[in-house]
C-alpha positions as CSV (number, residue, x, y, z in Angstrom):
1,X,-270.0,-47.5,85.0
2,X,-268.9,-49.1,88.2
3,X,-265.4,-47.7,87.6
4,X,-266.5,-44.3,87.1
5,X,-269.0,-44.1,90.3
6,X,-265.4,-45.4,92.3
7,X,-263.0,-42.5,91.0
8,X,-265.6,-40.1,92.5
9,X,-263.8,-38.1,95.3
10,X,-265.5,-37.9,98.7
11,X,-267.0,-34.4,99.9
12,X,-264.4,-32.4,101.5
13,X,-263.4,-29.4,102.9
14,X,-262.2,-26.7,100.5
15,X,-259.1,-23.8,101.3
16,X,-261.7,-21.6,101.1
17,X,-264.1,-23.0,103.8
18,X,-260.9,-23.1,106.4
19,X,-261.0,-19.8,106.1
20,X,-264.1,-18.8,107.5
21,X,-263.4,-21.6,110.7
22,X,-263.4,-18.9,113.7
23,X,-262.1,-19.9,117.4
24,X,-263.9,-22.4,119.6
25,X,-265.2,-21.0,123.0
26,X,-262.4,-22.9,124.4
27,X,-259.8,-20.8,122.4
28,X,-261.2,-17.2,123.4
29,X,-261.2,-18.4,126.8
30,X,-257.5,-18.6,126.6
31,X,-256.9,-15.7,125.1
32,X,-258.8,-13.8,127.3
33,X,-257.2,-15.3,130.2
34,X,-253.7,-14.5,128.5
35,X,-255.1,-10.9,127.9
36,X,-256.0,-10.2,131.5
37,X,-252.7,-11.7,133.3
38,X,-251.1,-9.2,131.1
39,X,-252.8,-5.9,131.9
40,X,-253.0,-7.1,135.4
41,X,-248.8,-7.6,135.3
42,X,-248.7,-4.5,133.4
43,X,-250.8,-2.5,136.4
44,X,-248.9,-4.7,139.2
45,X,-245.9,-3.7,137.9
46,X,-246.4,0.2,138.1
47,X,-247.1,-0.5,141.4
48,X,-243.8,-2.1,142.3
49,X,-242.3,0.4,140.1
50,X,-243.6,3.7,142.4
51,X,-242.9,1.3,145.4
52,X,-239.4,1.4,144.5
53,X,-238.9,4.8,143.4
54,X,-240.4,5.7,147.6
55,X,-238.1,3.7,149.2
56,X,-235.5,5.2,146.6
57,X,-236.3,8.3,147.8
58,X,-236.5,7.1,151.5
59,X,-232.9,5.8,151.3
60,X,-231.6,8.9,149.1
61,X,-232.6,11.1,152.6
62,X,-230.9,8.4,154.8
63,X,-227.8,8.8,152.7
64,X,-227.6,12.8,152.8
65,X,-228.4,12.0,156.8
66,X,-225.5,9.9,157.2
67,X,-223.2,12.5,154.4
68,X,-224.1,15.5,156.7
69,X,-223.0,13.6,159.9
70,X,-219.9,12.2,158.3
71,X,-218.4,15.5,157.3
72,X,-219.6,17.2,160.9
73,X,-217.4,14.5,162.0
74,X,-214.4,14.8,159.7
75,X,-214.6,19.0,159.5
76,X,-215.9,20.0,163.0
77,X,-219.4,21.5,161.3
78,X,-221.9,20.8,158.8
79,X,-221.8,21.2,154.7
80,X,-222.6,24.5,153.9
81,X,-222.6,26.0,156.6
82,X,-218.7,25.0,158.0
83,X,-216.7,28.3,159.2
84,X,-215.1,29.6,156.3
85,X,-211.5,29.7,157.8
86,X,-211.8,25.8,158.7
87,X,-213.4,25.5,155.1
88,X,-210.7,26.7,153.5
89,X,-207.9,25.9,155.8
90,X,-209.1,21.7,154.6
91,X,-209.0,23.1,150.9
92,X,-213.0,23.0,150.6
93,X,-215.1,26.0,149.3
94,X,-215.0,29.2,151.4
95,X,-217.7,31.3,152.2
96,X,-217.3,35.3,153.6
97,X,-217.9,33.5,156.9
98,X,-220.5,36.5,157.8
99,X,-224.0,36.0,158.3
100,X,-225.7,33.5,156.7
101,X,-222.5,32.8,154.7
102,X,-220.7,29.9,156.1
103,X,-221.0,31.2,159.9
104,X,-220.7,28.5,161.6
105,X,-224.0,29.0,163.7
106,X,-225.5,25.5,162.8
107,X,-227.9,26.3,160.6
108,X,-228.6,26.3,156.4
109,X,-229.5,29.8,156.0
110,X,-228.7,33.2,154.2
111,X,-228.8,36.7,154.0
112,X,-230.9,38.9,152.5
113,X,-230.5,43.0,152.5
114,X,-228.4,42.6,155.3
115,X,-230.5,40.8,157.5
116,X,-230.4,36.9,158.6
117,X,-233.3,35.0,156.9
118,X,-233.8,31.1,156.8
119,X,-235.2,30.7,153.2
120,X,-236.0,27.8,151.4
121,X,-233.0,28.4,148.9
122,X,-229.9,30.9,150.2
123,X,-226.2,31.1,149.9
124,X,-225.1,28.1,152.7
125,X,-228.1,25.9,151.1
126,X,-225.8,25.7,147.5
127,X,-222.3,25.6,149.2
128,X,-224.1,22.1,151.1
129,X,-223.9,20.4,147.8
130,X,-220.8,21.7,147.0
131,X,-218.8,20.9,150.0
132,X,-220.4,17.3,150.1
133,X,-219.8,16.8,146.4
134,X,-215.8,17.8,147.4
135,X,-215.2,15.7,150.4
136,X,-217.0,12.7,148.0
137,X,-219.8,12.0,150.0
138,X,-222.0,12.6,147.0
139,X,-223.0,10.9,144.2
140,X,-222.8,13.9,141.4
141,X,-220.6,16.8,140.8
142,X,-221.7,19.9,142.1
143,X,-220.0,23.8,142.0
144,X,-220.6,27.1,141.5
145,X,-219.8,30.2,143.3
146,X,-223.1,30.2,145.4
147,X,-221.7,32.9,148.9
148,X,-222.6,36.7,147.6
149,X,-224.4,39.3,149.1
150,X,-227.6,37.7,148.0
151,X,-228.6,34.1,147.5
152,X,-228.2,33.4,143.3
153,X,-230.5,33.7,141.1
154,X,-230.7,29.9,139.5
155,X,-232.1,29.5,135.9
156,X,-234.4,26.7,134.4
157,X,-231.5,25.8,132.6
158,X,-229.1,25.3,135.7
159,X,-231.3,23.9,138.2
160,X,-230.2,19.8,137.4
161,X,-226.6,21.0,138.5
162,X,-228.0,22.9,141.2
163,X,-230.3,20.7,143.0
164,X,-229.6,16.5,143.2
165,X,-232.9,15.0,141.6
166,X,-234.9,13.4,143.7
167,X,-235.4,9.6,143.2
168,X,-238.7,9.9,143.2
169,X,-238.8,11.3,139.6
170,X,-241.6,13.6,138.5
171,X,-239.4,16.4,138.2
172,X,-238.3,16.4,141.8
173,X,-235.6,17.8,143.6
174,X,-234.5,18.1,146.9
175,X,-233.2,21.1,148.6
176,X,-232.4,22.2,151.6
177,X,-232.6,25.2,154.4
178,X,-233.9,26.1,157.4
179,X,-236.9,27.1,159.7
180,X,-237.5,27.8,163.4
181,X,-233.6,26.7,164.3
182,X,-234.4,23.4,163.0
183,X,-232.4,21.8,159.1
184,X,-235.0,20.3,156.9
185,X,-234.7,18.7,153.5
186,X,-237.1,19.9,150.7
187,X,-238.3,17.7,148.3
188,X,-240.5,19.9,145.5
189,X,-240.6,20.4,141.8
190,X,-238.0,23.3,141.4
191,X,-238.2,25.2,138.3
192,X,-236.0,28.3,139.4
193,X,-234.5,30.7,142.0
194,X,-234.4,34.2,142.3
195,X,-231.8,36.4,144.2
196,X,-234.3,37.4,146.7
197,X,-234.2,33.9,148.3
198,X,-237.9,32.3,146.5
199,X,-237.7,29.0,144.9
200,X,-240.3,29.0,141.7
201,X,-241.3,25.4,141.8
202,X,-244.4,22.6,141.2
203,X,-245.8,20.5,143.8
204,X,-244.9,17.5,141.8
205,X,-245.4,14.4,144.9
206,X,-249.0,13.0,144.8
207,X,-250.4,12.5,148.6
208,X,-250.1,8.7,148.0
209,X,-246.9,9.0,147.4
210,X,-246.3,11.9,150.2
211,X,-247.9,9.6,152.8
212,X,-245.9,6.3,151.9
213,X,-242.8,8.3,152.2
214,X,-243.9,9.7,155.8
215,X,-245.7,6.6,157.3
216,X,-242.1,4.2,156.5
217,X,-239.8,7.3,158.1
218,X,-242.4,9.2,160.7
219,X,-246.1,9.2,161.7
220,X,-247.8,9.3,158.6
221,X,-249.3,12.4,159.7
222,X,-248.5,15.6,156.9
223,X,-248.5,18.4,159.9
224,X,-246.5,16.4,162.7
225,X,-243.0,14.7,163.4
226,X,-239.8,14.5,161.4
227,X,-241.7,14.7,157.7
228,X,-243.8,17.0,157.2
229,X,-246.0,18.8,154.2
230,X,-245.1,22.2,153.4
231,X,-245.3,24.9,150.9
232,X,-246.3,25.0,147.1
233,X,-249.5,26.1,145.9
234,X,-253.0,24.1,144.6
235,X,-252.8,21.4,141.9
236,X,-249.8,21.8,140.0
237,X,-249.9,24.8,140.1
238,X,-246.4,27.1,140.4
239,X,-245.7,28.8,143.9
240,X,-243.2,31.3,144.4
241,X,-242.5,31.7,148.4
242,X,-239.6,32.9,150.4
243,X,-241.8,30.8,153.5
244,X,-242.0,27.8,151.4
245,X,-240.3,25.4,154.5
246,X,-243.1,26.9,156.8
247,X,-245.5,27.1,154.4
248,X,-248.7,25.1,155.4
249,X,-250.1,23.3,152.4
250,X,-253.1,23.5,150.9
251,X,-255.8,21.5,152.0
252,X,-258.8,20.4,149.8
253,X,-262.2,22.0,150.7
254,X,-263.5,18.7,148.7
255,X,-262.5,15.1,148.0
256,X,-262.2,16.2,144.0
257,X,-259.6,19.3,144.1
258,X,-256.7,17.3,144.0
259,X,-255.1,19.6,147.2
260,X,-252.4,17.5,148.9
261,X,-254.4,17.7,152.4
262,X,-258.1,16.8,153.7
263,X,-259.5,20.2,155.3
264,X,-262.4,21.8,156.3
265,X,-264.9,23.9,154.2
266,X,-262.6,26.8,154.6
267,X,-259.7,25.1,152.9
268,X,-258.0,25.0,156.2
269,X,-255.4,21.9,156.9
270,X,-257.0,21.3,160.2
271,X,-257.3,17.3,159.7
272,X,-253.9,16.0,159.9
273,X,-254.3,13.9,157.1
274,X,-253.2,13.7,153.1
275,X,-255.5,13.6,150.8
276,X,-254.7,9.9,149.6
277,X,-258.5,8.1,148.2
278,X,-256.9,7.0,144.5
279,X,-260.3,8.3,143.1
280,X,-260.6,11.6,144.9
281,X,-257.2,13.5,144.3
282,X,-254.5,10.8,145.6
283,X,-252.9,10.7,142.6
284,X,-253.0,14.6,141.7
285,X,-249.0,16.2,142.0
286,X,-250.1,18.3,144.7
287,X,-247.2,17.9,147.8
288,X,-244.0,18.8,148.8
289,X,-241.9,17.2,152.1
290,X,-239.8,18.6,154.1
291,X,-237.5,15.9,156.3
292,X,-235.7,17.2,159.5
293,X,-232.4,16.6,159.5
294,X,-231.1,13.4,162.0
């Protein structure tokens, strides 16, 4: 009997009871903490990614800046707009050296019916890229026969050889032209061009990003100094303008619209300010810049 009672096996747990074990307080705790640090690096490091992509962007402008004022120094006058005898006497794309068409006058502009217009797309505004791209001052191959008796038309298709892409992403890209005797860059969402001169495009910065880009390079203010909003319609809207360098914005008649500026009740930009509160419309694509040239 004695022998028996001593093979008995003490209680013990089973597979099956391990099974239903959950985790200790101590446990969730960790993996809580483990869950947080990585949304919160996941959300820190979109951050440092749009950082990046801004001062990108910044130093994309500085490089055109110092391009433009590089070849003015090598060829006597600026991309696009060199004479078209000197163009063509250093081998680099020739213009009709009329009127808008590589005159020499200083300027990034074009013709249209005959008469001198400053648009935000023209003839000299496509040979830019071109004659930078052929003294190799440009990252990216551009070409095309862009001097006619009307700025080309430019399909959906053709626009990524057209325009450099901005390095801000979102379907940016920067042009360029003039307004008031003054050469601005144009960053906005370009979708196409038509031979009368307007650029079809999306507003496609968001005022946060808008006013980062201003506040490192200028004022910080959208309707003053070297960067400035302009042009492009509501929201994402598509705007098709001839004026879209002068164009002012439009500016939010509340917080919620998503406009890229802060107005009044009358929609009118008369606050000098972008419409940057992250809950109220910051982050709606809803800007373009233009940049002065140096």
């Amino acid at each position: 009997m004695n022998k028996a009672i001593s093979k008995i096996t003490p209680p013990c747990y089973t597979e099956k009871s391990k099974r239903h074990q959950g985790f200790t307080l101590i446990e969730l705790s960790i993996v809580l903490v483990i869950i947080g640090l990585i949304v919160g690096g996941i959300l820190v490091g979109q951050d440092l990614i749009k950082a990046a992509r801004v001062r990108a962007t910044i130093g994309q402008i500085e490089k055109y800046n110092t391009a433009v004022n590089t070849f003015q120094t090598k060829f006597n006058g600026l991309p696009g707009d060199l004479n078209a005898t000197t163009a063509s006497g250093f081998g680099l794309y020739g213009a009709a050296g009329t009127t808008g068409r590589g005159d020499g006058n200083g300027l990034i502009d074009g013709i249209v019916a005959g008469v001198s217009a400053q648009y935000s797309w023209s003839q000299e505004a496509g040979i830019l890229w071109v004659h930078l791209s052929q003294a190799n001052l440009l990252d990216g191959t551009f070409s095309g026969a862009w001097d006619g008796a009307s700025p080309v038309a430019v399909a959906t298709a053709s626009v990524s050889s057209t325009w450099p892409l901005a390095k801000i992403g979102l379907g940016n890209y920067i042009d360029v032209g003039s307004a008031g005797g003054i050469n601005y860059w144009f960053i906005t969402g370009v979708l196409s061009a038509a031979a009368t001169g307007a650029i079809t495009s999306n507003t496609n910065l968001t005022p946060i990003d808008a006013y980062n880009m201003d506040i490192k390079l200028d004022d910080g203010s959208p309707l003053t100094g070297i960067v400035q909003a302009r042009g492009g319609a509501a929201g994402t809207a598509s705007a098709s303008s001839t004026t879209m360098l002068t164009d002012a914005p439009p500016a939010a008649t509340t917080a919620t619209n998503g406009d890229c500026l802060v107005g009044d009740t009358a929609g009118t930009a008369t606050t000098d300010t972008y419409n940057r509160n992250i809950n109220l419309g910051g982050t709606a694509q809803s800007c373009n810049l233009r940049f002065r040239f140096n």
